[in-house]
N, C-alpha and C positions, 0 to 999 in steps of 0.2 A: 776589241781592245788588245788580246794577243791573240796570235795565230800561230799555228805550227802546225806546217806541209810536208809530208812526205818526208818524217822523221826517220833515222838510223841511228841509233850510238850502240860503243862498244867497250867494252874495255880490256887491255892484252890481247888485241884481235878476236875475243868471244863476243858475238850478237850477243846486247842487251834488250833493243829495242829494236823496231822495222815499221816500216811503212807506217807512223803515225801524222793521224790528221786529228788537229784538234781547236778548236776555239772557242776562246774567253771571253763571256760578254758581262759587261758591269751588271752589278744589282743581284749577283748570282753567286751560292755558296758550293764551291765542288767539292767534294772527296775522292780519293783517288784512294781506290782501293784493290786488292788483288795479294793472292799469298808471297809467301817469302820468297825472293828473287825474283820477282815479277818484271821489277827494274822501276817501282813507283820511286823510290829517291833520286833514280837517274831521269827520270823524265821532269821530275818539279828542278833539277841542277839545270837542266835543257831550257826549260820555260825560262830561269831567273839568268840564264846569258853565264853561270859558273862553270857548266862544261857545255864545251863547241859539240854539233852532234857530225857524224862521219857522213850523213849525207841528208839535205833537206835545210829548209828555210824558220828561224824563229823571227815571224811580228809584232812588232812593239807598235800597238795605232801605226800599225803601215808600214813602219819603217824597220829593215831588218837591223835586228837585237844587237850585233857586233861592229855596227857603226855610230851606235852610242856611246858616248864617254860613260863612265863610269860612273859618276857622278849626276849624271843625267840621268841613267836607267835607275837609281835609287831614287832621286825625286818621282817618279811614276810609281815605283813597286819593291816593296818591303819585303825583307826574307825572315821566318823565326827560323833558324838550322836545326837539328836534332839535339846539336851539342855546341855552345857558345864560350871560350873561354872568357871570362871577364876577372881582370886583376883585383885579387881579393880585400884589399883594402881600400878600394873605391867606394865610393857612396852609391846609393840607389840613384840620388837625382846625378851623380857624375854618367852613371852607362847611361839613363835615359837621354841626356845630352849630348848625348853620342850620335843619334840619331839626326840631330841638326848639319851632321857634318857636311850634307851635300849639298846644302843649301849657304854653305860660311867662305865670305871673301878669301880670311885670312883664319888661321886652323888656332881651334881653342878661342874663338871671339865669337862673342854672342849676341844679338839683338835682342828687344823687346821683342820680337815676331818671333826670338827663338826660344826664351823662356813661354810667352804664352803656351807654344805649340808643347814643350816640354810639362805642364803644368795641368794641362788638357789631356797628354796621353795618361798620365799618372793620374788623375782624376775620373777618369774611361776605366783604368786598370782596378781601381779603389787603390793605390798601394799610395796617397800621398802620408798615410799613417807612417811608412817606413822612408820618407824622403832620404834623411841624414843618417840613417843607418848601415852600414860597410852590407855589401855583397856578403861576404865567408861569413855574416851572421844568421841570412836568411833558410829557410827552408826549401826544399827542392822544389817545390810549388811558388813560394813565393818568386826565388830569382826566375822559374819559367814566365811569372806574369813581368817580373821587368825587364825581359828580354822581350817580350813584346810589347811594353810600354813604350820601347826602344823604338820600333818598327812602325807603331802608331807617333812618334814623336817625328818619322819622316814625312808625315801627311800624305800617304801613297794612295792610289790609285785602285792598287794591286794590292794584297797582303797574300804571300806564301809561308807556309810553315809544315816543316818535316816533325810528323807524327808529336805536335805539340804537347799529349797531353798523356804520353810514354810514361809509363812510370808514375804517375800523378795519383794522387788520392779522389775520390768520388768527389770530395766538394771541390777542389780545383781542376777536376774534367771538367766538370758542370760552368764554371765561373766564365772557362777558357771559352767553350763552346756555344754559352750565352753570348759571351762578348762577344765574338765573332760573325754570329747570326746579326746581332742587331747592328753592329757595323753597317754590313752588306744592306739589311733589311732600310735605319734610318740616315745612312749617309751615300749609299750608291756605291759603293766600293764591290771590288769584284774579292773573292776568297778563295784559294787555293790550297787544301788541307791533307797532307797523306795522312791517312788512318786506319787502324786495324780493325776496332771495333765494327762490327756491320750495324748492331743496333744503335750504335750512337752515330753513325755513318747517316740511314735510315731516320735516324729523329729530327736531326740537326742540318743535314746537305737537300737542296736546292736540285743538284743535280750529283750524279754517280758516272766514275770513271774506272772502271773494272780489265783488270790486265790481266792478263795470260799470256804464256807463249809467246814471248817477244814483242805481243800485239794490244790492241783495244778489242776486248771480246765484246764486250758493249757499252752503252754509256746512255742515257738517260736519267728519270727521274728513280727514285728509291722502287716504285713499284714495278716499273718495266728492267731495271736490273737486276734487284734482289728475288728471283727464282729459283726452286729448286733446280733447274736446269740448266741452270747461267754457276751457280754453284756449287753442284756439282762439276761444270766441267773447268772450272778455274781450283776450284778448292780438293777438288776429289773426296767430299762428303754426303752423306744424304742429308736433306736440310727440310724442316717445317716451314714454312713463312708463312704469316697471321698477323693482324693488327693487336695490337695491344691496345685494350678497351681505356687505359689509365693516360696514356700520350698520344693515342689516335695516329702511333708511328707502326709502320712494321716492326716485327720479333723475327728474328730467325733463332731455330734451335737444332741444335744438331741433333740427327736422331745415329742409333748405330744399327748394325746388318740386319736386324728383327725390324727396326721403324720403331723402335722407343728409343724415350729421352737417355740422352749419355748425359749423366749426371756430371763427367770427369768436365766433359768441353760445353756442356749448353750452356750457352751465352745467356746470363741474367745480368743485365747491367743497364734494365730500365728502370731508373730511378726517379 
């Protein structure tokens, strides 16, 4: 579904990334994980055709990414950004119909095919409680779900989203990252997720995409990435990894230079 060969990007002439090979097959939840500057936001800009990479091929089903119209690459594949401006006095169901736009002869005209598909995303999100309610009233959780009501209202293929669930309260990490799986799970769509968390990384992803060093240090499933050894040498921490008996997911915890739990940084956020 997408491909990408023998990736390079940069930016101000510093190496962000090198030599990445990577691809996306429907029906599958990644998470792209890896510490701060790894360059995970620049490679999900790479995959979505936002930034050109300085050397190397992005595939969209086949066809490389910069010879699609614009408009075209959004009927395939949905972006959530990290940070979305939406003018404050809009309604809920106005951004959601935002999302029709790649599919509209003529701009601000709507079909019956575009209300259903809008009515449907908002109904997927729960948010049709808040339809007619302006944006600047919502909560930082709420407007994250109808930015991606948004994304779901392009009927994509593809769903990407930068670190969605940032700042979020437990019960809309949860909400975000349900939906998400069951997407994938009952509608075939492929998921592309940057994420910090490892245990929600580990509960919720399909597959793991771990950077380091300009590079892919590895990628697989939760259990062949999340090792002490794969994290230390991305993280530079010592780490525990164990199943958690309650979500049948891996735990990572950080241990410190004795091998007991650092209370400051252990990762508790299996909920």
């Amino acid at each position: 579904m997408l491909k990408l060969l023998n990736i390079s990007a940069s930016y101000q002439d510093i190496p962000i990334l090198e030599n990445i090979y990577l691809n996306i097959s429907s029906k599958l939840f990644y998470g792209i994980i890896g510490p701060n500057g790894a360059g995970k936001t620049t490679l999900l800009k790479i995959m979505t055709g936002i930034k050109g990479p300085d050397a190397g091929e992005v595939l969209l089903q086949g066809k490389k990414i910069n010879r699609f119209a614009k408009k075209e690459v959004a009927k395939i594949m949905a972006v959530v950004p990290q940070s979305s401006f939406v003018p404050p006095l809009f309604t809920v169901e106005d951004v959601v119909s935002m999302g029709r736009y790649p599919f509209q002869q003529l701009r601000f005209s709507d079909s019956d095919a575009d209300r259903r598909c809008v009515d449907e995303a908002m109904e997927k999100t729960g948010i049709n409680g808040l339809r007619h309610r302006r944006i600047n009233e919502l909560s930082g959780g709420q407007r994250q779900e109808v930015i991606i009501a948004r994304a779901l209202a392009q009927t994509p293929q593809i769903l990407m989203l930068d670190e969605p669930t940032a700042n979020l309260d437990i019960k809309h990490q949860m909400k975000i990252l349900h939906l998400t799986s069951a997407l994938v799970r009952n509608e075939g769509m492929a998921a592309v997720m940057v994420i910090h968390d490892l245990n929600l990384a580990a509960r919720f992803c399909d597959r793991l995409i771990l950077l380091h060093d300009k590079k892919i240090l590895t990628m697989g499933t939760p259990e062949t990435v999340l090792t002490p050894a794969h994290l230390k040498t991305a993280y530079g921490v010592e780490t525990s990894v164990g199943e958690n008996p309650l979500t049948r997911s891996l735990e990572v915890t950080v241990l410190d230079k004795k091998g007991a739990v650092h209370e400051s940084v252990k990762q508790c956020v299996n909920y």
